[in-house]
Each structure stands twice: as structure tokens, then as C-alpha cells.
C-alpha positions as CSV (number, residue, x, y, z in Angstrom):
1,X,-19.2,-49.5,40.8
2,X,-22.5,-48.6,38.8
3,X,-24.3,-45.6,40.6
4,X,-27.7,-46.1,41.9
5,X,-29.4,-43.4,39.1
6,X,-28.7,-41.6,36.0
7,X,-29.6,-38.0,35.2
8,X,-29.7,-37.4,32.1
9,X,-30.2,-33.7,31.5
10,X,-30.6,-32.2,28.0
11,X,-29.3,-29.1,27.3
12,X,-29.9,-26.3,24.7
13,X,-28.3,-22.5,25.4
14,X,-28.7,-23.3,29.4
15,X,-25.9,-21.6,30.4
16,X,-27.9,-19.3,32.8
17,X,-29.5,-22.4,34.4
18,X,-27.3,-25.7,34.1
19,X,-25.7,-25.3,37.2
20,X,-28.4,-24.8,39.3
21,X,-29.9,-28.0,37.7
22,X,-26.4,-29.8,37.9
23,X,-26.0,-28.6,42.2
24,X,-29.3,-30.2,42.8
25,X,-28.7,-33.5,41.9
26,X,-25.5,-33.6,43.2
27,X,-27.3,-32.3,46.5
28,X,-29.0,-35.5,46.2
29,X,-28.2,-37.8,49.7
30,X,-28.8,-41.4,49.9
31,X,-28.3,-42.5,46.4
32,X,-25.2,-42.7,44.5
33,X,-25.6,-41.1,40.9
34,X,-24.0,-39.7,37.9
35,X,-24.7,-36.6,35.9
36,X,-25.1,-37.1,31.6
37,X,-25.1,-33.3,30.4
38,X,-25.8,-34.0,26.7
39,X,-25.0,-30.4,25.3
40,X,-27.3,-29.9,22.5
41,X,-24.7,-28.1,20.2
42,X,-25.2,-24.5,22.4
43,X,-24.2,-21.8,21.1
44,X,-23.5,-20.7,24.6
45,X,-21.3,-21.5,27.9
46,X,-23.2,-24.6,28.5
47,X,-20.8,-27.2,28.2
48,X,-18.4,-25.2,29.7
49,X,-19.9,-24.5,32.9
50,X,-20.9,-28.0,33.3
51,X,-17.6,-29.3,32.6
52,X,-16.4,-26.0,35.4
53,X,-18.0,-28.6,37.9
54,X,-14.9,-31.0,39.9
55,X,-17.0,-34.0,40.3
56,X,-16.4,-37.0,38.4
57,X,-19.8,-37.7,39.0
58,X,-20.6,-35.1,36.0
59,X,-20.6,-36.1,32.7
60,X,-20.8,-34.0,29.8
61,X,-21.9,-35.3,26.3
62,X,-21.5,-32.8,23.2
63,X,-23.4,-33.2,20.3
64,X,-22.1,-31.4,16.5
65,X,-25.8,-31.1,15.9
66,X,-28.9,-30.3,17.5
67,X,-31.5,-33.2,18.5
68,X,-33.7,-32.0,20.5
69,X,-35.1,-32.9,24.0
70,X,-35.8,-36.4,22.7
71,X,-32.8,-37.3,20.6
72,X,-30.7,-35.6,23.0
73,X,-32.1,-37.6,25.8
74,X,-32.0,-40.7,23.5
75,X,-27.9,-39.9,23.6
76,X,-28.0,-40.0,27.7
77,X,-29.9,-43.1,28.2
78,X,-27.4,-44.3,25.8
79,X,-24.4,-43.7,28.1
80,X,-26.2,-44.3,31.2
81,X,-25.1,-46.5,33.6
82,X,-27.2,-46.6,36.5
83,X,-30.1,-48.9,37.8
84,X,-32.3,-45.9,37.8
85,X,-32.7,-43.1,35.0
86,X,-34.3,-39.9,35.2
87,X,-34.8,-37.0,33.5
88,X,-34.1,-33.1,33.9
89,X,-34.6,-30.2,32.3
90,X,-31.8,-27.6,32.4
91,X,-34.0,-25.1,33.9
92,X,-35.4,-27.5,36.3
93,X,-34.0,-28.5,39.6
94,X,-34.8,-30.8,42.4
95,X,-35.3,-31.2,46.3
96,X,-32.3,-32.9,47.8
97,X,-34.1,-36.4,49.2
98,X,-36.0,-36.6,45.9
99,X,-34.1,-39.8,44.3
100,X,-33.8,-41.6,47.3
101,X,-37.6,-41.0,48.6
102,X,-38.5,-42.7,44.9
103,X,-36.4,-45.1,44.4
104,X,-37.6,-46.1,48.0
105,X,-41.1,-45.9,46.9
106,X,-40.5,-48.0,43.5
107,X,-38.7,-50.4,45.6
108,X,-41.4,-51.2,47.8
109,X,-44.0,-51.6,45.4
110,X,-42.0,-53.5,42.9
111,X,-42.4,-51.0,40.5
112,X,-40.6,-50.4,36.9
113,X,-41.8,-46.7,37.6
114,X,-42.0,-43.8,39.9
115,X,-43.7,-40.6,39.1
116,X,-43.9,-37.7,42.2
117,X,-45.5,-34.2,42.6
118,X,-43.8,-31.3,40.9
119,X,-43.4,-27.7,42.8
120,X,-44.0,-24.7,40.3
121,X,-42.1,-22.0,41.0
122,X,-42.9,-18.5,39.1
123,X,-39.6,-16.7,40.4
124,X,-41.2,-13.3,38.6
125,X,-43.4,-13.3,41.6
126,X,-41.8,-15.4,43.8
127,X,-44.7,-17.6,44.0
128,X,-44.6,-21.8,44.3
129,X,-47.7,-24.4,44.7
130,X,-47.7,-27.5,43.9
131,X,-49.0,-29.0,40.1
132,X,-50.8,-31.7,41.3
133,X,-53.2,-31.6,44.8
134,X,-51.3,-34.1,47.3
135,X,-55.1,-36.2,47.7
136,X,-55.5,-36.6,44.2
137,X,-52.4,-38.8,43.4
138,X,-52.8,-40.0,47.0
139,X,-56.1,-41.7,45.4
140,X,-53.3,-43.5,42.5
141,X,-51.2,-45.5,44.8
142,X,-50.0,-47.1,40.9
143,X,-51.2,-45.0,37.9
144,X,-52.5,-47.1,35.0
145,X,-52.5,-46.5,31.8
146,X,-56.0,-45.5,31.1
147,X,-55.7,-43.0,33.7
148,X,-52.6,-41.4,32.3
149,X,-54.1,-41.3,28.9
150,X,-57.3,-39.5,30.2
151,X,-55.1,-37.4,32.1
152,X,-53.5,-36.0,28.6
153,X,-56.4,-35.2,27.0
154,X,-55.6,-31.4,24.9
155,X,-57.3,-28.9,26.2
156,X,-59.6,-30.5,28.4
157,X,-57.6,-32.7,31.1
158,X,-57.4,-30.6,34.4
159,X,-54.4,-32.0,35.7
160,X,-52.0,-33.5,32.9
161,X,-49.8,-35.9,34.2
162,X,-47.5,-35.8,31.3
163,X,-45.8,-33.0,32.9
164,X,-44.1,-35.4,35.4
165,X,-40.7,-36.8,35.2
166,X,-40.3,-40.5,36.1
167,X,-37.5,-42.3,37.4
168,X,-36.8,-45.3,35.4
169,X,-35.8,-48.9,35.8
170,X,-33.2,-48.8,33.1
171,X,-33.2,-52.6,32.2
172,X,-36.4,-52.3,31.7
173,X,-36.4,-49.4,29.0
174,X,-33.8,-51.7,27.7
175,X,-35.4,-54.8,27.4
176,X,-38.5,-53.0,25.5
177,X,-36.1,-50.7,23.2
178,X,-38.0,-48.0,24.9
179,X,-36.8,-44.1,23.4
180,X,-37.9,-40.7,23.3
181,X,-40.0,-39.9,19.8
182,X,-37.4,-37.7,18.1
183,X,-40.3,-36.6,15.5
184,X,-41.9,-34.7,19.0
185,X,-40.8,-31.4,20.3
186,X,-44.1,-31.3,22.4
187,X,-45.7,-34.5,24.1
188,X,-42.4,-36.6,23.9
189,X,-42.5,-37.1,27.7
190,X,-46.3,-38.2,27.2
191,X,-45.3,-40.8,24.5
192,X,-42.4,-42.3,26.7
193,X,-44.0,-42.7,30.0
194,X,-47.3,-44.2,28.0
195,X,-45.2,-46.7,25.7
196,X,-43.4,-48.3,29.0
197,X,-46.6,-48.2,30.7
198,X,-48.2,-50.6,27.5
199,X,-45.4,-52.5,27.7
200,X,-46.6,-54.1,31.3
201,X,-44.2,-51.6,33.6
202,X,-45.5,-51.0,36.9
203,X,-45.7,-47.1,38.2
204,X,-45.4,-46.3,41.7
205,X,-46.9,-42.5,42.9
206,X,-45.2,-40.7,45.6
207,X,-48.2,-37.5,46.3
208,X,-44.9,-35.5,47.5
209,X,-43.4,-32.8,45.3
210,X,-39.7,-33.4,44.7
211,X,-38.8,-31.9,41.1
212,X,-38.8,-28.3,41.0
213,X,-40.4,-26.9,37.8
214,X,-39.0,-23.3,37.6
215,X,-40.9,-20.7,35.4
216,X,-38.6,-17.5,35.2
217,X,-38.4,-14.0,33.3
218,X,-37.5,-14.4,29.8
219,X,-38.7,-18.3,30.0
220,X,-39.1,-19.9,26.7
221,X,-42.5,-21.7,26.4
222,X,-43.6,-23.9,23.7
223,X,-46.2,-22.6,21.8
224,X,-48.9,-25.2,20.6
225,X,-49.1,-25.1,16.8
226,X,-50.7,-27.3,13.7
227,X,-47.5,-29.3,13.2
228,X,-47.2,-30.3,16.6
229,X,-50.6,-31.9,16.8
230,X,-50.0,-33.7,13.2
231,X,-47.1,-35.3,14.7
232,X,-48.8,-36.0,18.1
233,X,-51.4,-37.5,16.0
234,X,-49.0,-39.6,14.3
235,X,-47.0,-40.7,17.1
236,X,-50.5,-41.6,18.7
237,X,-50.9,-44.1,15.8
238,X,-47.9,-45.7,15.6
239,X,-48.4,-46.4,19.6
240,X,-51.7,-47.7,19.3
241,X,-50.7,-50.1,16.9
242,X,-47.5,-51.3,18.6
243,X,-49.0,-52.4,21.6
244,X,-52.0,-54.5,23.0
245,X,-54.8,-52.9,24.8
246,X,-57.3,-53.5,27.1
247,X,-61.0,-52.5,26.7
248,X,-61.0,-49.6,28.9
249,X,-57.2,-48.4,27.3
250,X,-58.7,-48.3,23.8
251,X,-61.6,-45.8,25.1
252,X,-59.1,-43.8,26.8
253,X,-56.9,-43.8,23.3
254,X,-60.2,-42.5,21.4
255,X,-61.0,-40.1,24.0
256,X,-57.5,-38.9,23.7
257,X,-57.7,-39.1,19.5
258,X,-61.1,-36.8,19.9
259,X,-59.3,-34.2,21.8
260,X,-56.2,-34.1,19.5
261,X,-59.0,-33.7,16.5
262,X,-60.6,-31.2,18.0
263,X,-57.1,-29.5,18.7
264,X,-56.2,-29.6,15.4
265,X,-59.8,-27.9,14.4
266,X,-59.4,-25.3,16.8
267,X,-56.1,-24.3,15.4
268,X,-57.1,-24.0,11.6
269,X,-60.0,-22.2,12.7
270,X,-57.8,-19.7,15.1
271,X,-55.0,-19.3,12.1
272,X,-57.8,-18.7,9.2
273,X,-59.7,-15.9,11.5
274,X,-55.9,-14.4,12.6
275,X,-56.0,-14.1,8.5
276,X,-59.6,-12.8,8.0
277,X,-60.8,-16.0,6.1
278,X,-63.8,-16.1,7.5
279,X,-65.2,-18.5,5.0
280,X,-62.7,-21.5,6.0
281,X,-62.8,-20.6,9.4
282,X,-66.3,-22.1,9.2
283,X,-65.9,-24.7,7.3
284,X,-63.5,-26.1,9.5
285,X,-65.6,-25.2,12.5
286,X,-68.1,-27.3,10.2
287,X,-66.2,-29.9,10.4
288,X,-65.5,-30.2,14.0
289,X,-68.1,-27.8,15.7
290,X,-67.0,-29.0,19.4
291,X,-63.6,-27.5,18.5
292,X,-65.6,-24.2,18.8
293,X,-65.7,-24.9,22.7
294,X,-62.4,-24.2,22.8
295,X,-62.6,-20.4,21.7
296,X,-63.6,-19.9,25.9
297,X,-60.2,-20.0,26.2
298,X,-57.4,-17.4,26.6
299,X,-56.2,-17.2,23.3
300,X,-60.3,-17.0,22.3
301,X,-60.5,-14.3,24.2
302,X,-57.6,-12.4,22.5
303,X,-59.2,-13.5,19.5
304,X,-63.0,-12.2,19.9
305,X,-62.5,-9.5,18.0
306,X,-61.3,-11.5,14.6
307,X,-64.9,-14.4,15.9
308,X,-67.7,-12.1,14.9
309,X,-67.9,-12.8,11.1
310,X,-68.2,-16.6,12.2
311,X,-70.4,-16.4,14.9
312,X,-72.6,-14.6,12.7
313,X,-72.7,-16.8,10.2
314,X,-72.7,-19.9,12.3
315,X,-76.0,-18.5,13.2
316,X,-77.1,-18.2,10.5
């Protein structure tokens, strides 16, 4: 008998988190479900402490070579077998009525899609809030795709709803030959969610936080860099010319192309003042002065002190 969800969870030198991820799903009550490690060739005890786990309901996938999150992923929703997939992270976990609460939800609304709240947790001060305020997705009973797009502008969206991890109607990311951009290591979970969203899925929002995003000593956290925002930029393309768009979607997509230009302005100008050239650090605020807004941030403030040959001759 098919389960009623699949979880895939990718996994790269987890071994001091993958259980915890592993017990919360199957913590999970009123859904049946199976469990897709896909061990990212760890150099660790990954894959042996989630095949340590006696459930048959846990399924561990090794890979010879490392993917990353997206091709690793891609390998899960390969093998999975459920009505429903979902994602998590190996360092994530999840509230125990979380699957059945949105499959419920997706259910009832006839949805392809179900997106919830996420709880942060900062176990170095044993802190927890939740991303997202409860009345603001309470005012997106379905989240369109302009509004998800707007939502993931760089640097300037408020609340980015690319952070949340959907549950999935699985024929339907079959029937569309919807997968993770393996090109991506940051924004892949942006460019899944907005591809099955141009491809007519519905999204249902539950305003409750049931995935548990954990940020602990030692975390690793992805660093924004040049690269990244050349392949976000590319991926961008290739999605805006794959799909059809309304009106209101193709301002959305330039608003979102503005802010991943003025990204990757802000980041040449950040790496030629780290290296003293002062000279090219205008030019490329030349070419892109709104970039220059984005020096009010943290890493501008840490920067200041390498800023006063530009300012000065922006000035001037």
C-alpha cells in the first residue's frame, strides 16, 4: 500500500542532526509516510545512523558522488512513492500533526500545493518565533504567483517565502517534469515552488508553523556570492521563457530581475572595495547606483571603513 507522503530528506555530513530530522517525521500521526534519506556521499556516520533506525518506513538512498540539495532531492522524488512529497533538511525537524494538518488543508481547497509557517529556533539562545506573522499569510488563503515572486525580491523582500517547504502533489510534479535546478545551491527551493506554481498548481496556506527551522552552534550558512546570483539570473531566464505569464506576473519577474541586478552590483562593488580598487568600485556603482542602497546593510556596515574613497568620489 502507497503511503500517504514522501519525505525526502537530503543529506550532507548530518550525522549530528539526521536523527532528530528522521524521529520527527516518524512522530508524524494521521498520515501514513515513508522516509527517502538520500546520503549525499558523507564523509560521516550519516547513512549509518539513518539506516540504525528499525522502521521500514526509512529508506536510505546513497549516492557515490555529491549532488547537492537539488540533485540529491531530484534522486528522492525519484524513488518516491507517496501521493504527497515533501521536503527536509537534515537539520530541520517538524511538529508531529504537521503532514496531516496540510494535507487536510490541500484537500479542502483542492490544492496541488500546501505551504505553512516555519518556527525558527536559535538553540544558542534558546530562542524560537515564528518566520512569518500568523495575519499576514492569514490574508493569502492561496498564494499566487505574483505574490511569491515579489515575496523573493534580494535584499529587499521583508518576508521571503522561498524559505518555506511545500508539500507536494506528486502526480502533479510528474505530469509537468517538475525538478530541483541542479545548477542552484541557493534559491533552488524558490525556482521549484515558482515553476509548479506557472504551471497552473494551486497553493493552499496554512498561517500555522509546523516545520521547525533549527539554527544551532557551529550552523553552516550559505554565504551569498557573485556566482550564485549569475546562476539565479540564469535560472530566472530560462523560467521566464518556459512558461506563460500573466500581466501582473511579468512585473513581478522584472521587479525580481531589478533586484537580482542590483545584487549582483552590490557584490562587485563590495569585492573591489574589500580589494582597495576604488576606481572599479565606482564604476560599477556607476552602473547600478541603487545597488549603493544596499551598503545600509550589515555587511556595509562592516565595510565603512574600505566606502570612504567611493563616497568621496561619488561626490564628487
Amino acid at each position: 500500500m502507497k503511503p500517504d507522503v514522501s519525505i525526502v530528506i537530503a543529506a550532507f555530513n548530518a550525522e549530528d542532526t539526521i536523527a532528530s530530522a528522521i524521529t520527527s517525521v516518524l512522530d508524524q500521526h494521521g498520515v501514513s509516510f515513508e522516509v527517502l534519506v538520500v546520503d549525499d556521499a558523507s564523509k560521516d556516520q550519516t547513512a549509518e545512523i539513518a539506516r540504525s533506525f528499525q522502521s521500514d518506513s526509512v529508506k536510505v538512498i546513497p549516492l557515490t558522488e555529491n549532488l547537492g540539495p537539488g540533485g540529491a532531492r531530484n534522486c528522492g522524488l525519484a524513488k518516491a512513492s507517496g501521493r504527497w512529497v515533501a521536503v527536509l533538511d537534515a537539520d530541520d525537524t517538524m511538529r508531529p500533526d504537521r503532514l496531516a494538518r496540510m494535507i487536510d488543508r490541500a484537500e479542502a481547497a483542492k490544492a496541488q500545493i500546501v505551504v505553512d509557517n516555519l518556527m525558527v529556533v536559535r538553540e544558542t539562545v534558546g530562542s524560537s518565533r515564528e518566520m512569518f506573522p500568523q495575519s499576514l499569510l492569514a490574508g493569502y488563503p492561496e498564494m499566487r504567483l505574483a505574490d511569491f515572486i515579489r515575496s523573493n525580491l534580494l535584499f529587499k523582500s521583508t518576508f521571503n517565502f522561498g524559505y518555506m517547504k511545500p508539500v507536494f502533489d506528486r502526480a502533479f510534479l510528474k505530469r509537468h517534469g517538475l525538478q530541483y535546478d541542479t545548477t542552484l545551491r541557493i534559491g533552488e527551493d524558490y525556482l521549484f515552488l515558482a515553476s509548479a506554481l506557472a504551471a497552473g498548481a494551486r497553493c493552499a496556506v496554512d498561517p500555522s508553523a509546523g516545520y521547525v527551522y533549527h539554527i544551532r552552534q557551529g550552523s553552516i550558512s550559505r554565504v551569498l556570492e557573485q556566482g550564485h546570483v549569475e546562476a539565479m539570473r540564469a535560472a530566472d531566464t530560462a523560467f521566464e521563457a518556459a512558461y506563460d505569464f500573466t500581466s501582473e506576473e511579468r512585473r513581478a519577474l522584472i521587479e525580481r530581475r531589478r533586484s537580482l541586478d542590483e545584487a549582483a552590483s552590490f557584490l562587485s562593488i563590495v569585492e573591489h572595495l574589500k580589494g582597495r580598487r576604488f576606481l572599479k568600485a565606482l564604476a560599477a556603482a556607476c552602473r547600478e547606483p541603487a545597488a549603493l542602497r544596499h551598503m545600509k546593510m550589515p555587511i556595509g556596515a562592516r565595510l565603512r571603513r574600505f566606502a570612504g574613497p567611493l563616497i568621496a568620489l561619488k561626490a564628487n
